[in-house]
N, C-alpha and C positions, 0 to 999 in steps of 0.2 A: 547457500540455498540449494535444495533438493531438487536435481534434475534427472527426471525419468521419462529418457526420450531413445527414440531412434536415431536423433541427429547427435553423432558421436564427437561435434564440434564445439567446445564452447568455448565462449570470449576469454577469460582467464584474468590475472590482472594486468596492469600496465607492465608490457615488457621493455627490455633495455632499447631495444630498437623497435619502433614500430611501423617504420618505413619497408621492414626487411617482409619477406614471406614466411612461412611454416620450419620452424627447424627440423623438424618431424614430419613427411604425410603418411597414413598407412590410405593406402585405399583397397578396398574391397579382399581386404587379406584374407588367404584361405592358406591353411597347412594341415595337408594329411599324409599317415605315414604307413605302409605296409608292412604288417607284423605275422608272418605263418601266413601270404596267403591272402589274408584279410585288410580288407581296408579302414583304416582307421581315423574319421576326423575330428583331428587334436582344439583345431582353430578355425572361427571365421564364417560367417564374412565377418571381418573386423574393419571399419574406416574411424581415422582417430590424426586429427592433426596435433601437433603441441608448436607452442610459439615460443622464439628466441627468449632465452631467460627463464622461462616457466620451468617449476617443479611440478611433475605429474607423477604422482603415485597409482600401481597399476594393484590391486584390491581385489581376491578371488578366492575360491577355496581350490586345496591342493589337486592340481591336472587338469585345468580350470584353461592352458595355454598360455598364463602370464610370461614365464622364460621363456617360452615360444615364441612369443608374442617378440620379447627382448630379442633373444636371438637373433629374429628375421631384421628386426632395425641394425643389428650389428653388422648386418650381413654371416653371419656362421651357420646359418642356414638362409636357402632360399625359399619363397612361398611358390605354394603349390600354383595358385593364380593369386590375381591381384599385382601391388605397386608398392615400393617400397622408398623413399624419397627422404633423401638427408641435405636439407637445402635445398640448391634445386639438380643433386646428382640422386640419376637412380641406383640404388644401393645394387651391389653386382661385386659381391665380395665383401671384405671389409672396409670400410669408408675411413679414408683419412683422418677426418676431424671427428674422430668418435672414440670415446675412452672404457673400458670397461671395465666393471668389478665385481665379483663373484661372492659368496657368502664365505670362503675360505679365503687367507690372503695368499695362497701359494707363492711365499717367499723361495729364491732359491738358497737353501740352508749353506751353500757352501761359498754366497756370496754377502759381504757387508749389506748394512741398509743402506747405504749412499750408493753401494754397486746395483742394486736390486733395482732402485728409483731410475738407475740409468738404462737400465737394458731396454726397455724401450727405443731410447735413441742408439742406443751401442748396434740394437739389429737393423735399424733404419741406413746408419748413417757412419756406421762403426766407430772406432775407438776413438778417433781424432774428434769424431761427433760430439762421442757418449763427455769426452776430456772440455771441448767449448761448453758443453752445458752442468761441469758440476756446479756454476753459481745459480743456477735456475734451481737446481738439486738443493740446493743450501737453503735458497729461500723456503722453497714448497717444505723442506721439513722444521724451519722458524714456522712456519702457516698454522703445521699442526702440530706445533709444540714439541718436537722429536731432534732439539738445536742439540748439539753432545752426544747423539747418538749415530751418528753417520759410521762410525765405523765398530759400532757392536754387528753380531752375528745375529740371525732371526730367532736363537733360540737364548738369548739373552733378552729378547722383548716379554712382556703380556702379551695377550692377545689382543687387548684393546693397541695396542702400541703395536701390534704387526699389520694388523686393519689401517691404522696413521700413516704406515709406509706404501701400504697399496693403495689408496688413497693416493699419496704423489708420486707412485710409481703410473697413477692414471692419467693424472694431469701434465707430465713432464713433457707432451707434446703438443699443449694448450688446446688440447681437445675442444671442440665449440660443443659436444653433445653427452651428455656422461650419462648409462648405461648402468644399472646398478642392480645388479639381482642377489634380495635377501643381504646384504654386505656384512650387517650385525645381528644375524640369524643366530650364529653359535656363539653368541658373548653370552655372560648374564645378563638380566635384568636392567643394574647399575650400572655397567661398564654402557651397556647399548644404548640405554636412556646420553649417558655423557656421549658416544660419537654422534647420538640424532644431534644435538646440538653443534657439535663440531662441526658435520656435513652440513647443517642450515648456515652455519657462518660461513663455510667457505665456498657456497654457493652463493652465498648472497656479497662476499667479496671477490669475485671472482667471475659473477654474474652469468654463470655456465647457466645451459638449458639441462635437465634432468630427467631423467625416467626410471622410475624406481620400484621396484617389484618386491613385495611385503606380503604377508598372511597376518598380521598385524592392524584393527582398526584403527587405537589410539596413533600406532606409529607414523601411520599414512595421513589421518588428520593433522597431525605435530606437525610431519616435515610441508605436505603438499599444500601449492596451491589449487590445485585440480585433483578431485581424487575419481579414478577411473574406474570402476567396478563390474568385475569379470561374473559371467553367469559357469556355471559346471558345463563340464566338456558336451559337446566343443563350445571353447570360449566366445562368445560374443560378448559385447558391453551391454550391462541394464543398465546402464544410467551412470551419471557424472553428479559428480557434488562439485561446488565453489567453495573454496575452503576463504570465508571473508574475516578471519585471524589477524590482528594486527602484526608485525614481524622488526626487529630479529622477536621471537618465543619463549619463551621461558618455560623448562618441565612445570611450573607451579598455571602454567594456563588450563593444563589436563583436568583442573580442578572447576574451572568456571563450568557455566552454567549454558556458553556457547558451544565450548570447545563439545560438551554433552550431548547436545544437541546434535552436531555434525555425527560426533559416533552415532547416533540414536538412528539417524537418516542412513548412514552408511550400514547398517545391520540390517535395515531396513530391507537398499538395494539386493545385501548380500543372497536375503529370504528370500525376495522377489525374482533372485535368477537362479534359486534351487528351484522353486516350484513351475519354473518357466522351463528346465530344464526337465525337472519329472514329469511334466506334461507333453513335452517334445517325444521323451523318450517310448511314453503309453501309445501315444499317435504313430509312433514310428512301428 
């Protein structure tokens, strides 16, 4: 259902836990940056909860504050004002239980993929760490299909199969919040349609909380349960969609007459925070 509101909170589905609080709060997030001088704001005010388990996909056009947006939840940047809340720690750095993924898989070329998955723990906990967790390493790459390949080099994989390893090079510290900007950005087409499936299975076995930052309508309907929709800079939210999808998905849903729909409303939003945004600008 189409929600075009101010209140940046909505119910979502049933999470794994629902006794627990917000895996996510943003409150009143604002990020601005000094470029020659000038002050520039990128983001905000943003307030945006996400609930343990939920998939929320974050939906904008480019500069729009969505990696911003990301960023400030990982802590790698902090906001100008406002509150940033991972459970119930305020974010002040990078947060423990947070995993991240970029749209490149920056493999390091002169280490296996079994070594890659580990560095993670190798920097936390070092080698005797990185040594107790190769069976966690074994499993996560059974997960996503990469069983036989632990010890090829990064430049023996696809790109879709180097995206698989950073993938459980994210999860090797069983992150409770995963962090995912653009991840299947530079694949084709086919390769990117097969990891949106990948990444919905192992979210949903695995029952991580999500945040997922796309330029992508169809992508963001596929994967979310919540699709978040950014207006042009500075980013604020116009509105939320419930994405009510039966789940696990199938690419052949893209074809019904629902899934259409939800795009139809999400294009909708997209229009609704350009012209909210070109109106801001004239005023200004």
């Amino acid at each position: 259902m189409l929600k075009q509101t101010t209140d940046h909170t909505a119910p979502g589905p049933p999470a794994p836990s629902e006794n627990r609080g917000a895996a996510v709060t943003v409150e009143d997030a604002v990020r601005t940056f000094t470029r020659a001088g000038e002050t520039v704001h990128a983001l905000g005010p943003v307030s945006l909860d996400v609930r343990p388990g939920e998939f929320v996909a974050l939906l904008g056009p480019s500069g729009c504050g969505k990696s911003t947006l990301l960023n400030l939840v990982g802590g790698l940047l902090p906001p100008t004002s406002g509150s940033i809340r991972v459970g119930e720690e305020e974010v002040d750095g990078v947060p423990e239980r947070v995993g991240m993924m970029f749209q490149q898989a920056v493999l390091l070329a002169w280490r296996t993929v079994q070594q890659n998955v580990l560095l993670p723990v190798e920097v936390s906990e070092g080698r005797r760490g990185a040594r107790k967790a190769a069976d966690r390493a074994a499993e996560l790459l059974e997960l996503v299909g990469l069983t036989g390949f632990a010890d090829k080099m990064p430049n023996e994989l696809s790109g879709g199969m180097q995206q698989r390893a950073a993938i459980c090079r994210m999860l090797i510290q069983e992150p409770d919040v995963l962090l995912l900007d653009e991840p299947f950005g530079a694949l084709d087409e086919f390769t990117r349609e097969h990891m949106n499936v990948e990444l919905a299975r192992i979210c949903s076995i695995t029952g991580r909380t999500a945040l997922f930052v796309t330029h992508s309508i169809s992508e963001a309907v596929f994967l979310a349960d919540r699709v978040v929709v950014m207006s042009a800079r500075p980013g604020r939210i116009a509105g939320t969609l419930d994405i009510d999808l039966p789940k696990p998905r199938d690419p052949e849903i893209m074809t019904s007459a629902t899934f259409q729909d939800h795009v139809r409303d999400a294009r909708d939003l997209l229009r609704t925070g350009y012209e909210a945004a070109a109106t801001a600008d004239k005023e200004a």
